[in-house]
N, C-alpha and C positions, 0 to 999 in steps of 0.2 A: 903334583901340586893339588890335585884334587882330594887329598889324603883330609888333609887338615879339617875342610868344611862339612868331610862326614864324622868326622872326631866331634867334630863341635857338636854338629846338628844328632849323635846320639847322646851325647854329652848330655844337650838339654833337656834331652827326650825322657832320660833316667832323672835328672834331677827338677822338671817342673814339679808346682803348686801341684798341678791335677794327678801327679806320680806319689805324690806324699800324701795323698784323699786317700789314692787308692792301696798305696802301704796300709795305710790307717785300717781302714775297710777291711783288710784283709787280718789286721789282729784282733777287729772286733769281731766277724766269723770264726778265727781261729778259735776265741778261746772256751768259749762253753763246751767242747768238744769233749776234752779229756776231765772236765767236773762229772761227765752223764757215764765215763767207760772207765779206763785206767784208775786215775785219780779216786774214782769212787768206789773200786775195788778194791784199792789200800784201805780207804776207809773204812767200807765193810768188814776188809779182813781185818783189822786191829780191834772191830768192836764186834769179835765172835761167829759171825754172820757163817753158817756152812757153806763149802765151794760150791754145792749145788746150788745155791738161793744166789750164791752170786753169780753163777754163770746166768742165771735165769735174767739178773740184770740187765744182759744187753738186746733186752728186749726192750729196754724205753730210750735203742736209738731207731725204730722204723719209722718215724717221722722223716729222719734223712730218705729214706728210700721210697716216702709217699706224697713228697711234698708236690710235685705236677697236681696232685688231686685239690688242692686249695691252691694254687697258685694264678688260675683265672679270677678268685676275687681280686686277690695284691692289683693286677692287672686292670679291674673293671673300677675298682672304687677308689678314689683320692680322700684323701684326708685332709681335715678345713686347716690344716699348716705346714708350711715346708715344704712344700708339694708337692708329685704322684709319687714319687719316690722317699724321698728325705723324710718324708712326713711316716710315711710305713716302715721304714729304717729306724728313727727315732722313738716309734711305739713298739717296738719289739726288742728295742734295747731296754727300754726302760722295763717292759715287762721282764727282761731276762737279770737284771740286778736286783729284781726284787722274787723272782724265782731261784736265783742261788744263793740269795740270803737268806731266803724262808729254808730249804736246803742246810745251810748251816743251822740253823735253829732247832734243828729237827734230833733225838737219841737215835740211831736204827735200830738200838737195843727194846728201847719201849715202842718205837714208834715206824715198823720196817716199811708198812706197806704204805702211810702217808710220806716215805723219802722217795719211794718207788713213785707215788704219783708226782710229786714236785721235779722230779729224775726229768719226769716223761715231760713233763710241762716245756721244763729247761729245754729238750731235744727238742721240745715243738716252737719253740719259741725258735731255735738258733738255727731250724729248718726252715722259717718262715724270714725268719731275718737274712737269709743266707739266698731265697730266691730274689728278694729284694734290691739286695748288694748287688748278686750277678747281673740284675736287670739294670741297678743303676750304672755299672764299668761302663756295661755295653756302649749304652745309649751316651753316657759321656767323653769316653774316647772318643778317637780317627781310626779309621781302619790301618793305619799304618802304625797307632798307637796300640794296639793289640796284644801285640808280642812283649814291648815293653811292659804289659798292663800285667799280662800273666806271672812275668817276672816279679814285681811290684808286689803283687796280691800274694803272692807265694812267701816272699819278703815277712810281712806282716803276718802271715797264716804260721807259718814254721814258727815264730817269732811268740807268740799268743799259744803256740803250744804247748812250748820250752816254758812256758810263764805258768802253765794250769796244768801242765804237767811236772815236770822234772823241781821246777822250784817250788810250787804245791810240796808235792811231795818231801821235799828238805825241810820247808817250814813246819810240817806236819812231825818232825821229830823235834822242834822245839815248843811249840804252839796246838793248841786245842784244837782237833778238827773242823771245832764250831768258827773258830779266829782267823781259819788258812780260807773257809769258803765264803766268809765277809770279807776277808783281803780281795779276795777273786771277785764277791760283788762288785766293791770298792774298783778292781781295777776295770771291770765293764764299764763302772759309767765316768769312767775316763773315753773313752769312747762316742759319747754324747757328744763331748767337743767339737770332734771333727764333722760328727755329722750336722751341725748349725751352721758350720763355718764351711764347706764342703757349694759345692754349685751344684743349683738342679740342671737338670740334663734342658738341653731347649727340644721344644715338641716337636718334632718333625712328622706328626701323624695322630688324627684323635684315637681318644681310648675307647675301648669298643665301647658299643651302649646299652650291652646288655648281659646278663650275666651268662647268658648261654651262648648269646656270641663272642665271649671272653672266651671262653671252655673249648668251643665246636670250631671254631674261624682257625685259631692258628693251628690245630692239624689239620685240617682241612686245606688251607695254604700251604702247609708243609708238603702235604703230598700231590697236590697239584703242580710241584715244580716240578721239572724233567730231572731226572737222576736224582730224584729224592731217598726210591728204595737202595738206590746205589750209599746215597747219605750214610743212612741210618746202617748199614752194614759196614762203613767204612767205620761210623765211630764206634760200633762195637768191635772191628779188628784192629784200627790201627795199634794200637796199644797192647795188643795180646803177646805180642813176645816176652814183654817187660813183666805185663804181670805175671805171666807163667816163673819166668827166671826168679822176680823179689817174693813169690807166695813162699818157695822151701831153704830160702836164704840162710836165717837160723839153725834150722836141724840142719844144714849141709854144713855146715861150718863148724856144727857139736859134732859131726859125725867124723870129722878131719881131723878133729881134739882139740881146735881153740876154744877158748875157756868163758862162759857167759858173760865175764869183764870184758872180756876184749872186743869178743861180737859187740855189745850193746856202745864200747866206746867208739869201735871203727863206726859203727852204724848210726849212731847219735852223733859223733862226730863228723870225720870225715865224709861220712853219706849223708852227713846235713849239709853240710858245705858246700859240697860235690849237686846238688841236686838245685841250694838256692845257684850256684855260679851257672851252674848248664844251662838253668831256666832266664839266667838274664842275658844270657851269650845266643841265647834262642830270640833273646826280646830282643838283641840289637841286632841280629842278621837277618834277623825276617824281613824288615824293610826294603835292606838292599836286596834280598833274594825275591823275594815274592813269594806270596802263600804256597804254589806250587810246586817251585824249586824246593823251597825251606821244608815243609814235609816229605818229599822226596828224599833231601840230604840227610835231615834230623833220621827217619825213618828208616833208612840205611846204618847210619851210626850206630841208632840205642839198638837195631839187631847185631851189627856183630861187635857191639861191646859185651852181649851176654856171651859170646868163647870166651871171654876171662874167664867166667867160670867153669868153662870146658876144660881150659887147660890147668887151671887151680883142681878141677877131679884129678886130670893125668897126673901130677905132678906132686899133690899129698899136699900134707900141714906146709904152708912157708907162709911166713906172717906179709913180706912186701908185696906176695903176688895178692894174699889176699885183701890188704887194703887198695892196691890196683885194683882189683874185680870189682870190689864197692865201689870205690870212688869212679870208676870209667865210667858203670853202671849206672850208677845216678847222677854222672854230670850228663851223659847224652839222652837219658830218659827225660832229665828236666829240659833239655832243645828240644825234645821232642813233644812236653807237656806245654811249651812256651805258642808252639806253630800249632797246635791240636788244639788249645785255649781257646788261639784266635779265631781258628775258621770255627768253632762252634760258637764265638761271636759274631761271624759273619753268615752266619747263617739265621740269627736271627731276625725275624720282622719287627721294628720298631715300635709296630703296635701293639705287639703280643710278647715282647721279650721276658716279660717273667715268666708267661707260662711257655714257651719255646723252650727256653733255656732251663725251666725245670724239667724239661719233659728231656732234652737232650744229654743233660747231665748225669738223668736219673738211668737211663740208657748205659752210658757210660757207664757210670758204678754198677750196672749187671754186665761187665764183661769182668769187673773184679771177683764179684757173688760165683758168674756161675764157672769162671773158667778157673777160676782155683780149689774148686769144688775134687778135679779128681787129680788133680797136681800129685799130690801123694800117692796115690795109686799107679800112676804112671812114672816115676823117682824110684818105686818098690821096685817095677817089674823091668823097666828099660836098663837100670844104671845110672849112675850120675853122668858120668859123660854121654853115652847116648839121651838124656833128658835132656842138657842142654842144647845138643844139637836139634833135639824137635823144637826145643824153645826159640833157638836162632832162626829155623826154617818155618817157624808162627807167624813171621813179621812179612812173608812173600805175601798172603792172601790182601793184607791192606795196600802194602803197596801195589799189587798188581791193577785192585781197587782205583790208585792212583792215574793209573793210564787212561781213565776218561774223565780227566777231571775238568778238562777243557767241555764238556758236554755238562756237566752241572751249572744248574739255576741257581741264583740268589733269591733271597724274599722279592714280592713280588709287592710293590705298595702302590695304592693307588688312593695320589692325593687331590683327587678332584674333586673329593668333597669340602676340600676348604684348598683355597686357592693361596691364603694365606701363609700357611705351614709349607718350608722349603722342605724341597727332596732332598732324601740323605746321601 
């Protein structure tokens, strides 16, 4: 009998007002992404550009990888509208419709190195925008809304990619490059909407008051917690099986003889699908399991869904095992991005969550940088079945990790200096 009222109450959890913000949220982040890489790489190649000068390109996305270094301002300063958040949301949106407009405007032919600066702008803007977001989920959900929230944002992010990605691209063989990236301003500041109409987070702690105790306070707090350096080693394992297995995805699947159509359909397909379902099936059981269960379970899973691709080595070209390999792949990776989301929501301090969560995330993305770094060298010399098996046996060190997770600290806030702001 008890069935029905956790039906209901996840029911609501996935379809409240504050779950549709943060859809929202999550395709306004998504979409600059593929204007500044991909997308802009068609571009270049249609208007001559040599592959060196475009590879040299994805150098104006290290904004994503430096954004912790400006993120104690977002943090220290409010802006006179909307306010600490919504108000730095809404100024970086607007900045980024009028950077990939000026973007469209621009020949690469006549004019390469002013698309490269506008490029970089774009990336600084959607890296700025993007700590912002994070900071606002946090601070607006429950902790119990977490998991759902990851779901949610994943929703909207995947969603915003496919839009500045894949349909860019389609428009782009009917339509003037200049016409597909004013479409794409255009659909930024559709985005706008949600953020006026969107609720600011309520205060639960003032903002630091100074711009050095924006910067200095939240690592400083971070490593004052007991099992901090535990933290920080956790987020850069837990996730290391997955990355390893999805870095050589591609070449192992040309190497079997499937055909770049089919790779890129299972994998746009099916592993889109496979990765938003995992990620919301992550956001409804995290509730009932608890953060520590649910990374324990998750973490289990997305390791040994990578022997699909063990036994897809054993077993050669077969087209059903290898949409099973994908798909199993990225539906338990996404249960496991869903419970990973949360606890590095829950790890932040309320006072410091942009720069927390930029510094933690930023983290994160070097466990992608450096541990697919020798993927291929290890793929060369081990075998494909023996790599997958080291990939599988990646995933012990986080979990193992896990068995003191009862000894880890939460942010530690102390709201004695205003009596009036509830604890979170």
């Amino acid at each position: 009998m008890a069935e029905a009222p956790v039906k209901s109450s996840v029911l609501r959890l996935f379809t409240s007002r504050r779950m549709l913000m943060v859809v929202l949220s999550g395709f306004s982040s998504g979409l600059p992404l593929a204007l500044t890489s991909s997308t802009m790489q068609a571009w270049l190649k249609d208007s001559g550009v040599d592959l060196t000068t475009i590879g040299a390109f994805a150098l104006v996305g290290i904004p994503y990888s430096l954004k912790f270094l400006w993120a104690p301002v977002l943090d220290r300063y409010t802006l006179p509208f909307l306010g600490r958040r919504r108000g730095w949301i809404l100024a970086w949106q607007l900045f980024l419709v009028a950077a990939i407009a000026a973007m469209g405007l621009v020949d690469p032919k006549e004019h390469l190195g002013l698309l490269a600066l506008l490029a970089l702008f774009v990336a600084f803007g959607s890296a700025s925008q993007d700590v912002v977001i994070d900071a606002w989920r946090t601070e607006t959900l429950t902790v119990d809304e977490y998991g759902a929230g990851a779901g949610a944002q994943t929703i909207g992010y995947r969603a915003a990619m496919l839009v500045s990605g894949a349909a860019a691209l389609a428009l782009a063989d009917a339509l003037p490059w200049r016409t597909v990236y004013l479409l794409m301003a255009g659909a930024m500041a559709l985005s706008v909407a949600y953020t006026v109409f969107a609720d600011e987070p309520k205060a639960v702690a003032r903002p630091p008051r100074t711009l050095s105790e924006a910067a200095v306070f939240p690592l400083v707090e971070f490593l004052e917690r007991e099992g901090s350096v535990e933290n920080l080693a956790f987020i850069v394992l837990y996730k290391l099986d997955v990355v390893m297995a999805l870095a050589l995805t591609t070449p192992f699947l040309q190497e079997l003889g499937f055909t770049k159509t089919v790779i890129a359909g299972v994998n746009k397909g099916g592993g889109l699908a496979a990765v938003i379902l995992g990620t919301l099936a992550g956001g409804a059981l995290l509730p009932r399991l608890g953060m520590k269960r649910a990374l324990w379970a998750f973490g289990v899973l997305q390791g040994v869904a990578t022997l699909s691709f063990l036994g897809l080595s054993v077993v050669g070209k077969n087209y059903a095992l290898m949409v099973f390999a994908i798909c199993a792949d990225n539906f338990f990776s996404g249960m496991g991005t869903a419970a990973y989301a949360a606890f590095l929501m829950s790890l932040c301090n309320p006072k410091f969550t942009a720069t927390q969560f930029a510094l933690l995330s930023s983290l994160m993305a070097l466990t992608r940088t450096v541990a697919g770094a020798p993927t291929g060298w290890l793929a060369e010399h081990l075998g494909w079945s023996n790599y997958f098996v080291l990939c599988t046996l990646a995933a012990i060190p986080g979990l193992a990790l896990l068995t003191r997770f009862d000894r880890w600290k939460g942010p530690t806030l102390d709201v004695s200096e205003d009596p009036d702001l509830p604890a979170r």
